[in-house]
N, C-alpha and C positions, 0 to 999 in steps of 0.2 A: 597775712599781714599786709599794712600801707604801705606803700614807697619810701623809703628814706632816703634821705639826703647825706651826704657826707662833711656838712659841715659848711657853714655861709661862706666863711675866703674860700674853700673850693667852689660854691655855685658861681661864686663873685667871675672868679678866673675864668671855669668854663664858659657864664655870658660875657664875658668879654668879646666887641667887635672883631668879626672876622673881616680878613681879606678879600676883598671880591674877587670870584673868578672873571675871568678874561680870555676876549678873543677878537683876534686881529684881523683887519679885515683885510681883503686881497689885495688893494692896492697899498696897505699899511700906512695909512694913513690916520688912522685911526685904531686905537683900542675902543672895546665894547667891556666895558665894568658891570658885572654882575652880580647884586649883593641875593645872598642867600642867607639861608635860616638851617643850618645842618642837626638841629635839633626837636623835627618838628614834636607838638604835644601827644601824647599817644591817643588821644581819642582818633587822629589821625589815620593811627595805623590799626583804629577800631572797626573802622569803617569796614561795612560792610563788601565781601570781595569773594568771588569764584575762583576754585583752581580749577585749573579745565588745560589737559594738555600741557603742562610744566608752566604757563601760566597761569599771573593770579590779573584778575578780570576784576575790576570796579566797573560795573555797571552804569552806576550812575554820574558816572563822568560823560559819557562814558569814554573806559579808555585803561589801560593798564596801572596798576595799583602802582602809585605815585609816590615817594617820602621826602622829596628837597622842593621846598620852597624856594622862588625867587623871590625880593621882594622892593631889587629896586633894577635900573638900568642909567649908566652913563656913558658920556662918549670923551674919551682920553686922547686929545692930538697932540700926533708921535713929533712933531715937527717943534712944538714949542711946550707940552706939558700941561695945556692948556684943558679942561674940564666940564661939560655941561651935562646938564642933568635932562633926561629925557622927558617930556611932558608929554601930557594928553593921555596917559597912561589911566584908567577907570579908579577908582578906589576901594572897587569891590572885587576885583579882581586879581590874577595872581600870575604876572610873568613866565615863560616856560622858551625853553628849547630854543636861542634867537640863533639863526640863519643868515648867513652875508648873502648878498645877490653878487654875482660874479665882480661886476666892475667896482663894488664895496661903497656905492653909492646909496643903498639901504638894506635894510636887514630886516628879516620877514620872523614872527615868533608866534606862539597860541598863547590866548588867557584863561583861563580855569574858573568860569562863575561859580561862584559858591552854591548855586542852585544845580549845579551837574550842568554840562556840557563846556565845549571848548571851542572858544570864539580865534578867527586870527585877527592879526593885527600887523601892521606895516609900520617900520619905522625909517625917518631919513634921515641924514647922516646933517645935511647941508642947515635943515630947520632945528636938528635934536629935539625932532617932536614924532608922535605917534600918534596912527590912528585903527580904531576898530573897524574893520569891513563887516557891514553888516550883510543878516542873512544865512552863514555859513555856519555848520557844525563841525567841526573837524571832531578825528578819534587817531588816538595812537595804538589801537590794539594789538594790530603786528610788525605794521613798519611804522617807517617816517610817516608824521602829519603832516608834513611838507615840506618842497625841496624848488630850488628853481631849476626850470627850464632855461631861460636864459634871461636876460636881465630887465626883462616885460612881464614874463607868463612866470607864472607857480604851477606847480605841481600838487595839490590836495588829496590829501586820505578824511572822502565825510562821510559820516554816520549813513550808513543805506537804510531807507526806508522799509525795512520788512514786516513792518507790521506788530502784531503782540509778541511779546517773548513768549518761547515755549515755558510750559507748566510741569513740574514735577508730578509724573502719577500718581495718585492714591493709592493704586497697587501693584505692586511688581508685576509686569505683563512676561515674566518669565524670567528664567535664570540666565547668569554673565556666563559665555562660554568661549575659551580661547582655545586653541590647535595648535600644536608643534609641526612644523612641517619635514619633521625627519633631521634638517640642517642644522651643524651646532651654531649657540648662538652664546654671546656673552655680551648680554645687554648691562650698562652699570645700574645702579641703584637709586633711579629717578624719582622726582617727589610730586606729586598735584597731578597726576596724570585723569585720564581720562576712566572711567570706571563705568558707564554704563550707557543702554540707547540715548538715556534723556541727556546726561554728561555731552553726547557727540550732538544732539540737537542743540542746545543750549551754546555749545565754543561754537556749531557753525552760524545759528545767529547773533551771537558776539561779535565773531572776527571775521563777517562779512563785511567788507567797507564799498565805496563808492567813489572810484578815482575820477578825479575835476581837474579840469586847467584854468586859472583864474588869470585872466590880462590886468597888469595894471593902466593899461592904456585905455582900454574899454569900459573897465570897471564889468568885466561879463564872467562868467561862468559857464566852460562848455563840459558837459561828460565826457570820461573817457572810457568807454565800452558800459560793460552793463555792471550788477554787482558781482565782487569778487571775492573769496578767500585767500587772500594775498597777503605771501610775507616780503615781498618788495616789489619797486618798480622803478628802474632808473631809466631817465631820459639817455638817449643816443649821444655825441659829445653835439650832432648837429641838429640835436634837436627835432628829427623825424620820425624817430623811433622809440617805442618804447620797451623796454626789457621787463617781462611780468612771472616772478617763481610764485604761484597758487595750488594751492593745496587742493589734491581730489579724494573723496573715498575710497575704496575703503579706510576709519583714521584704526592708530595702532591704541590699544590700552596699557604698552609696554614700555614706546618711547614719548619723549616730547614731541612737539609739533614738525620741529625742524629737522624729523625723521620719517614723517607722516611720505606717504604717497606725493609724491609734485611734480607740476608741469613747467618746465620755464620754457617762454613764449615768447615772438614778437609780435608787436602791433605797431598800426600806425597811427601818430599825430598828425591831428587832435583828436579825431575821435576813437579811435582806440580797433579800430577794424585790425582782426586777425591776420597774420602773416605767414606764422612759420612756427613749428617747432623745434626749438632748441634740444631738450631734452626731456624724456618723460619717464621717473625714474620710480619704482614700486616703493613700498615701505621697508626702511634702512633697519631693522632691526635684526637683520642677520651679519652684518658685519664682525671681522673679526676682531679682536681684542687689541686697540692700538691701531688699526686699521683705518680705512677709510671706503665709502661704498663704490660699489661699481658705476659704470656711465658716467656722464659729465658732470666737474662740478669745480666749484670756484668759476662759473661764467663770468665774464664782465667786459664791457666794454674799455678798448682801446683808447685813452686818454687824447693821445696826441692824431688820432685816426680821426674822421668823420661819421663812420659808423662800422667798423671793425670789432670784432667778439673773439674772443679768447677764454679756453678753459682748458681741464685738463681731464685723463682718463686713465683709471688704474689697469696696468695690465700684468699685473696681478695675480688679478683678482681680488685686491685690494689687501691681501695680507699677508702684511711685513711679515711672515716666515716662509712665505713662499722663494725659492730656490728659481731667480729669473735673472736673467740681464741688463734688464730695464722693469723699470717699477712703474712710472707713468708715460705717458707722453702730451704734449701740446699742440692742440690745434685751434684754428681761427678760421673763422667764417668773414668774407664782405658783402655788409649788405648795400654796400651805396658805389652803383646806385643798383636796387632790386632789380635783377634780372630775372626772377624765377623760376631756375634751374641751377642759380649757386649751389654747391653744394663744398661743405668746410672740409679742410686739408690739415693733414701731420704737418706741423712743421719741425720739431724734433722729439725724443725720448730722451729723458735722465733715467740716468744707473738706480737713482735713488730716488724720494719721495717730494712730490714739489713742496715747497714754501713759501713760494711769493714773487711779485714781478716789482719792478723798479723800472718806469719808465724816463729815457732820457728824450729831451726839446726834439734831438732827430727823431721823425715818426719810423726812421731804417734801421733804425738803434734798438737793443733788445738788454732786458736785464735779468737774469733770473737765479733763482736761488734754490737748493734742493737741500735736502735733511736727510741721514745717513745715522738711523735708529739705531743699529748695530753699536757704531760708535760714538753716538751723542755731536755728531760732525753738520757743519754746515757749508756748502761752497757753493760760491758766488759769480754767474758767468756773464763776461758781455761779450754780443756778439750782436753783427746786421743781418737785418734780414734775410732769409734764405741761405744762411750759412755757418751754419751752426758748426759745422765741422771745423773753421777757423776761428770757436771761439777763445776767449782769452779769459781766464783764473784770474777775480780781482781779489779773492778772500777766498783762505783755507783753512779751518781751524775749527777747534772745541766748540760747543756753545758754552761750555762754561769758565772758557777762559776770556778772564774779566779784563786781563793786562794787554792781550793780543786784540782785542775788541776794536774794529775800525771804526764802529756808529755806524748810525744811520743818516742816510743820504735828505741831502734838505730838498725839499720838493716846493713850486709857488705855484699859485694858481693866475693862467691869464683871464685877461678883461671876459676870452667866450667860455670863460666854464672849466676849459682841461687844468687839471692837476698834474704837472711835469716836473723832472728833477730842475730844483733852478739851475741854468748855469750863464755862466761868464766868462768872457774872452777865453772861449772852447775847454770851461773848466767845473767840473761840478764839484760839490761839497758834500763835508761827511762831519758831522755832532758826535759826541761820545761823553758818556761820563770819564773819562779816563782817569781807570782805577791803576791805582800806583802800589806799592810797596806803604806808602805814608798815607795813603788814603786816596778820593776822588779828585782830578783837578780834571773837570770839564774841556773841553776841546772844541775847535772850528777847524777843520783840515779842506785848503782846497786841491783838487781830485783831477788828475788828468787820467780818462778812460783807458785812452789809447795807451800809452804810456806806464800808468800806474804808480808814475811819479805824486809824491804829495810835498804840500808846501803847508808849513802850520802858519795859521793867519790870527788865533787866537789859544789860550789858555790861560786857565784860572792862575791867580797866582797864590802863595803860599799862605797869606794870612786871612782871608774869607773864603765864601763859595761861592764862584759867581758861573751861569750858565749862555750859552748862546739860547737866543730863542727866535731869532730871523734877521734878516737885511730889510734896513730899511734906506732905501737908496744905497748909498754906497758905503755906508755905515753901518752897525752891529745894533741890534736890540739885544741886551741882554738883561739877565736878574742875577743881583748881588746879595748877599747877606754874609752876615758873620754873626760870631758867638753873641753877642750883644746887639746886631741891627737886624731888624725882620728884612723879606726879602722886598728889594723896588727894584722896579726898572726903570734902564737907564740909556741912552744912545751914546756911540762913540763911536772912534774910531778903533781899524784892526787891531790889537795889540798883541802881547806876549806879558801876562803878569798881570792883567785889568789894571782896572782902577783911575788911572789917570783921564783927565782931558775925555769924559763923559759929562753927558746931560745927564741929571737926574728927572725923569718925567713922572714919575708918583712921591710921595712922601708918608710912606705907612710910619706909627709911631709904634712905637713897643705895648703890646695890652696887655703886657704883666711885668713891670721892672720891679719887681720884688723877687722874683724868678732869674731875670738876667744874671750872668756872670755866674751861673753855679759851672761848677768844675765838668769840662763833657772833655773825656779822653781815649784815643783807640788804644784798646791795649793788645798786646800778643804775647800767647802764649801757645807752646808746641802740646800736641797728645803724646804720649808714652809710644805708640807707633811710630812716630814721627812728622804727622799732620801737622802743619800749621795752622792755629786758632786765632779767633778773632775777635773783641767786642767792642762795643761802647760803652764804655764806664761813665756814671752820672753819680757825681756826691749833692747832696742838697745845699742850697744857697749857704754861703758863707765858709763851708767846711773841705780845708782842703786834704790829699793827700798825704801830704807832708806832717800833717800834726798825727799820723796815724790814729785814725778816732773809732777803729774798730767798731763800727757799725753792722747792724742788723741788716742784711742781702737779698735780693729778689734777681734771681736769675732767668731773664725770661728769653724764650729760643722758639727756631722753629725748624726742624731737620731739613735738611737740603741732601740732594742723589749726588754723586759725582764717579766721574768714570777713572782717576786718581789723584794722587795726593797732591803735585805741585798744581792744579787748576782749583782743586777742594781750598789749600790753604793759601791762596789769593786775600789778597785784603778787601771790600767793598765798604764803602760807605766814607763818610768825611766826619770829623769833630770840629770843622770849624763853622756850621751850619747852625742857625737859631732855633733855639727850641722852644717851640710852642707845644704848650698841653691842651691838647684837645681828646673828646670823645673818653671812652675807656682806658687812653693809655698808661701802661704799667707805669710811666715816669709821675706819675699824682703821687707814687709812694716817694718822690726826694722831699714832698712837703709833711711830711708825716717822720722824718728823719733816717730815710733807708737809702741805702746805695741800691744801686738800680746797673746792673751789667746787664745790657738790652742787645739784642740780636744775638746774642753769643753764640758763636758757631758750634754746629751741629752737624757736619757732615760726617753721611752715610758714602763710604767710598767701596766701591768695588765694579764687577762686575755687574752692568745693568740688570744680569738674569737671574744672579744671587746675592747681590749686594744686600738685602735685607736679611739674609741668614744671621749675619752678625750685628743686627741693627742696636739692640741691648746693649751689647759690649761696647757697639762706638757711641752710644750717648751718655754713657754713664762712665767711659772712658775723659769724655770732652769735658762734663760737669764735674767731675772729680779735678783735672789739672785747673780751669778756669778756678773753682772755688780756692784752691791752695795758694794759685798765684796771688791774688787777694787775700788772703790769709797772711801770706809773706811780709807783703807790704806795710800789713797794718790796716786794712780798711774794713775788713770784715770780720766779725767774730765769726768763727766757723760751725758755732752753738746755734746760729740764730741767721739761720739761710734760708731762703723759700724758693722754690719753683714754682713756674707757671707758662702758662703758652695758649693758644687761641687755636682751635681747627687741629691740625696736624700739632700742630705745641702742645695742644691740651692730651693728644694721644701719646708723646714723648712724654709730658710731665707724669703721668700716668704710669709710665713704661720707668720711668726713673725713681717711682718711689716705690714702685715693688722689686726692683734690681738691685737698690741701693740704697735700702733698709739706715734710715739713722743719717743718711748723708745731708736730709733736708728735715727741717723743723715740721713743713708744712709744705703742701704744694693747692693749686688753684688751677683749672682747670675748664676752658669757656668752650664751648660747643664741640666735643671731639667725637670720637668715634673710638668704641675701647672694644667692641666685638667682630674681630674681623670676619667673622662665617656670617655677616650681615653682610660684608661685601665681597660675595663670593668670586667676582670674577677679576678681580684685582681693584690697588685703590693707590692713590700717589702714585709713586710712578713703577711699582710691584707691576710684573708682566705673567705672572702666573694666577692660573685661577685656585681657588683652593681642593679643587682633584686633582689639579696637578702636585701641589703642595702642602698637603693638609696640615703635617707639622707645623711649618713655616705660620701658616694662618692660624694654629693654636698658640707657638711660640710667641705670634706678636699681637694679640689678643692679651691686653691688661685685665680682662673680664676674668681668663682663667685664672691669675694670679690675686683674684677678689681676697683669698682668705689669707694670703703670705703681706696687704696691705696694712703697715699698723702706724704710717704717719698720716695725721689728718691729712683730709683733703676735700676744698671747695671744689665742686661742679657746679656752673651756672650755664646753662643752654636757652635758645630762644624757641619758645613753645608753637612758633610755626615753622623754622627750621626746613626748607626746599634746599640746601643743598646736596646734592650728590655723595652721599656715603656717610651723612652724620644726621640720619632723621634723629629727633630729641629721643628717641627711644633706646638711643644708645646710651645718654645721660641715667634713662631713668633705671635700665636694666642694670645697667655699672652699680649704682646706688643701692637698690634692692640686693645687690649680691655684697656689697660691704658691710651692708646695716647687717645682715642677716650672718657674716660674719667676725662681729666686734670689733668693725673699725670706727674711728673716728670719719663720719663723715657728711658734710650738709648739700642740700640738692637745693638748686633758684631755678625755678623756670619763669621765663618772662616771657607773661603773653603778648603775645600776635608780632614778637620779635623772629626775624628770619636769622639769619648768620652770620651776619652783623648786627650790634644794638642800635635804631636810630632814635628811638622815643626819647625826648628829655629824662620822663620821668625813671626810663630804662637806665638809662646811661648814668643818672646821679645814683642810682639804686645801686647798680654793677659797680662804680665805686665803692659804694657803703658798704656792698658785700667784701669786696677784694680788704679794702682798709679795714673792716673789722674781724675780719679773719685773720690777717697780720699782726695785730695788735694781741688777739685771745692767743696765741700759737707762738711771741715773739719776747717774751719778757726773759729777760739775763736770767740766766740759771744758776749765778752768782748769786744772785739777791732774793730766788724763787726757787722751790723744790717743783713747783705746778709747771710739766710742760704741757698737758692737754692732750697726751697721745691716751688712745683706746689699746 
């Protein structure tokens, strides 16, 4: 069949002007406005492309297969609101990727000629004008196309010269043969992988590039070393050095790239002369499940150091069932200045698993964070250097408790480059959505280390949503909206409650007030266990609760793990935030006359090591009270309810219409995964493989319950589908086993769509599908004997 559309006011609304993305430059003095196109045409995503090594490869860019469109840029200053549009910009060409230069006096980005290759381009801030350097090819194959060194010199990823591409043989020069090496392994379920000699020729002349230092002073071009297989290379903080992880043979046919064989390396600028070996680690395909691999990893350079390196080492053995004391430890190397007999030191071990470092302005300050798998735990320590054993607990808690959540620490960057916690008058900060009981109200907390005392310096107040998003001088950037105003920022001062005595610096307008004002409400309601539930109730424009208008239902969800009930039934989310319909979202059904209960909680609570044993019970528990409450009310006929969910939702809605026969009219279901012995070694956040558990992965296999299905139900998957655990095969096998026993059921595969839809003509489709599936599946049975079930 052709594409269809869903109808002209929905094309109208989906093209409706977006918002441009935005990014602020280091000295904040300026926003950078970026208009994009988030629906490119599918011939787009026709384009010819490689997979090779869990990437997909456009060749003729060249450069990694692309779908957002930029298609304009402007510069926003924060200080008065003020607007200019960037010129010099080509008209054949096509914006990508802009980059501040440290003191945010210009910003560096590539352009995309329509004839394949990627030119750069330099923009300044002071003229709002741009220009193209000519001569240069950049490629984004594995890393960054570019990055600054310091606020002169660029960093470049160009196309290397290697000559012809290799050629596919005429004839197979022999059979693919892989080895087990005795060790168990439980690799997941990766997609584009690599399959043959020619496959491994073919990604290494792809994702060979040619790293350059490009002066803007000079206007010159120097190489840096020779060509490389590189999936990064970050500059030193002082610009000496440079940090290079490259990929060596043997590659794997098992894992993606970024499990392959690597060496990370140092060299020197400019010209890229070898140094040192950091680490050089074999191919990660034996890791164990939920694990991490041995020798060093998470490298990186020291922000506030001049050239200090930091990583960390499983001791282990990398997996989390091992019976140890300490799970990793941290060490750091200095390379400045090169003595050539450095050699790097412990500087402490966590009990548990690292997670990440938070650097504070002192370079003697230390921030770090560990994860504590067993319990879903995260804790947070600061301590100075060389003395770990005085450190001090700034955070102890759940990861999934939303109310206890302190945020994230606001970090700026100075004029030479480093990214540091900001702080002030000996005080740093901490952002939070700050989930309440009644919903989100945002947060700005300033943060004393020492101490651990905090001062609230902002929150949202109760009638919009409004967020921090940086200091600008001694003032607040923030983004506001409410149920009726899209989101703009604004400068102001600290407050408690927004709103007041702000600058408004953008003026977005509403691009559907025909849409405005429909009813968005949090509702709660408890599980029959005692769980507390959660949703977002959405009636269509005009229609409120109150007239009870018992409406046709779309319940759409997507399960979440939790380790018990008071963290599971947390509230998340706000109703006083502006809704905009974009893409496939289930809320197109409020224009079509449906209520729409979106997110509606789905927590899977228990034991992280069994908690799926009973995962049927608690979703079909949670969609049972939700519908009723609504039922109660008055908003929903309980005749004329639909499920539906995306990825894991689609595997739920699935899992709910063979548990709970009759509960749902219909259900719809976009990219899922319904045969779990396709992911044998576990999938979300299941910790057993299925030898350890076979039941379990029959139990939660919707495949096997193919003949017990008898409410319709839409499958639509994207027919190149690389995600991890939902190749399209899962759609088509699911289908084949319904049709063949007498269900009602329709199969959409949309080509050369991954697991997301971006193609316009995809996405107007995937509504047509969703909406006319609601409609055949949805008529009062008051007025119809026809429900449409097989």
């Amino acid at each position: 069949m052709h594409y269809q559309t869903p109808g002209d006011d929905l094309v109208a609304l989906l093209d409706a002007p977006l918002t441009p993305l935005s990014s602020l430059s280091p000295d904040r003095s300026h926003l950078l406005l970026i208009g994009y196109e988030p629906y490119p045409p599918i011939a787009d995503l026709a384009r010819p492309y490689e997979k090779l090594a869990g990437v997909r490869f456009d060749s003729t860019r060249p450069g990694t297969q692309r779908l957002t469109r930029y298609t304009s840029l402007a510069l926003l200053s924060t200080e008065d609101g003020s607007q200019r549009q960037v010129t010099g910009l080509p008209g054949d060409m096509i914006p990508g990727g802009p980059v501040w230069s440290d003191d945010g006096h210009r910003f560096a980005f590539y352009l995309e000629r329509p004839g394949g290759g990627l030119a750069l381009a330099l923009g300044t801030v002071a003229t709002a004008s741009a220009e193209v350097i000519p001569g240069l090819a950049l490629t984004d194959m594995l890393s960054s196309p570019l990055q600054w060194v310091d606020n002169q010199t660029l960093l470049l990823t160009l196309v290397a010269d290697l000559g012809e591409s290799p050629q596919p043989p005429k004839a197979p020069e022999g059979p693919i043969v892989q080895e087990a090496s005795g060790k168990q392994t439980r690799a997941a379920t990766y997609q584009d992988l690599l399959a043959s000699p020619y496959d491994e020729a073919l990604f290494t002349h792809l994702a060979t590039v040619q790293l350059a230092a490009y002066s803007l002073a000079t206007r010159e071009t120097t190489l840096v070393g020779a060509p490389v297989l590189t999936t990064s290379a970050r500059p030193s903080p002082n610009g000496e050095f440079l940090l290079v992880t490259r990929l060596v043979p043997p590659f794997s046919y098992r894992v993606p790239y970024q499990l392959f064989a690597r060496r990370t390396e140092v060299w020197a600028m400019p010209g890229g002369a070898y140094l040192r070996t950091i680490a050089d680690l074999p191919i990660s395909d034996e890791v164990p499940q939920q694990g991490v691999p041995t020798g060093p990893r998470a490298i990186s350079w020291q922000p506030n150091a001049p050239a200090t390196l930091h990583w960390v080492e499983a001791l282990d053995g990398g997996d989390p069932l091992a019976k140890v004391e300490h799970r990793d430890r941290a060490m750091a190397l200095d390379l400045a200045p090169v003595s050539g007999g450095d050699s790097p030191w412990e500087s402490f071990r966590l009990t548990h698993r690292f997670a990440g470092w938070d650097w504070p302005d002192d370079p003697s300050a230390r921030i770090v964070t560990e994860y504590d798998r067993d319990r879903r735990w995260r804790t947070t320590y600061y301590f100075s250097w060389n003395h770990w054993e005085t450190r001090r607990t700034l955070f102890d808690l759940s990861v999934n408790d939303a109310y206890g959540d302190p945020g994230s620490f606001i970090t700026t960057q100075k004029p030479t480059g480093e990214r540091v916690l900001d702080t002030r008058n000996g005080r740093v900060f901490l952002a939070g959505r700050g989930a309440t009981p009644e919903g989100d109200r945002p947060f700005l907390d300033a943060f004393d280390l020492t101490t651990g005392q905090k001062e609230r310096l902002f929150e949202c107040g109760t009638e919009g949503y409004e967020s921090f998003l940086a200091f600008i001088g001694d003032k607040l950037l923030t983004s506001r909206q409410s149920r009726t105003e899209p989101t703009n920022f604004y400068i102001g001062s600290p407050n408690l409650g927004g709103g007041g005595g702000s600058l408004q610096i953008t003026h977005y307008t509403d691009p559907h007030p025909e849409v405005t004002g429909l009813h968005k409400e949090m509702v709660r309601y408890q599980r029959l266990d005692g769980v507390p539930l959660s949703g977002m109730l959405y009636l269509p424009p005009g229609v409120t609760p109150e007239s009870r208008p018992h409406l046709p239902l779309l319940l759409w969800a997507y399960p979440e793990e939790y380790s018990d009930a008071a963290t599971a039934g947390q509230v998340r989310g706000s109703d006083k935030t502006f809704t905009r319909l974009m893409g496939t979202s289930p809320l197109w059904f409020l224009l079509r006359g449906w209520a729409v209960l979106m997110d509606a909680s789905m927590p899977i609570v228990g034991d992280p090591e069994t908690a799926n044993d009973t995962f049927a019970e608690q979703i079909v528990g949670a969609a049972k009270v939700g519908i009723d409450m609504l039922v109660a009310r008055g908003i929903a006929d309980p005749s004329r309810v639909m499920v539906g969910g995306h990825s894991y939702g689609a595997f739920m809605t699935a899992h709910l219409l063979a548990h709970a026969p009759g509960l749902f009219r219909a259900g719809i279901a976009r990219s899922g995964a319904y045969n779990r012995t396709l992911t044998p070694f576990g999938f979300q956040s299941e910790r057993r493989s299925y030898w350890e558990a076979p039941e379990i992965y029959h139990k939660l296999s919707p495949f096997t319950y193919a003949d017990k299905i008898k409410d319709p139900i839409l499958l639509i998957h994207g027919q190149a589908d690389n995600n991890s655990g939902t190749h399209t095969l899962q759609s088509e096998r699911f289908y084949q086993a319904l049709q063949a026993h007498g269900a009602t059921a329709r199969l959409t595969l949309l080509p050369h769509e991954s697991h997301g839809y971006r193609a316009r003509e995809s996405v107007l489709h995937t509504l047509w599908e969703m909406l006319n599936w609601a409609e055949r599946f949805s008529a009062d049975p008051s007025t119809s004997a026809d429900t449409g079930k097989g």
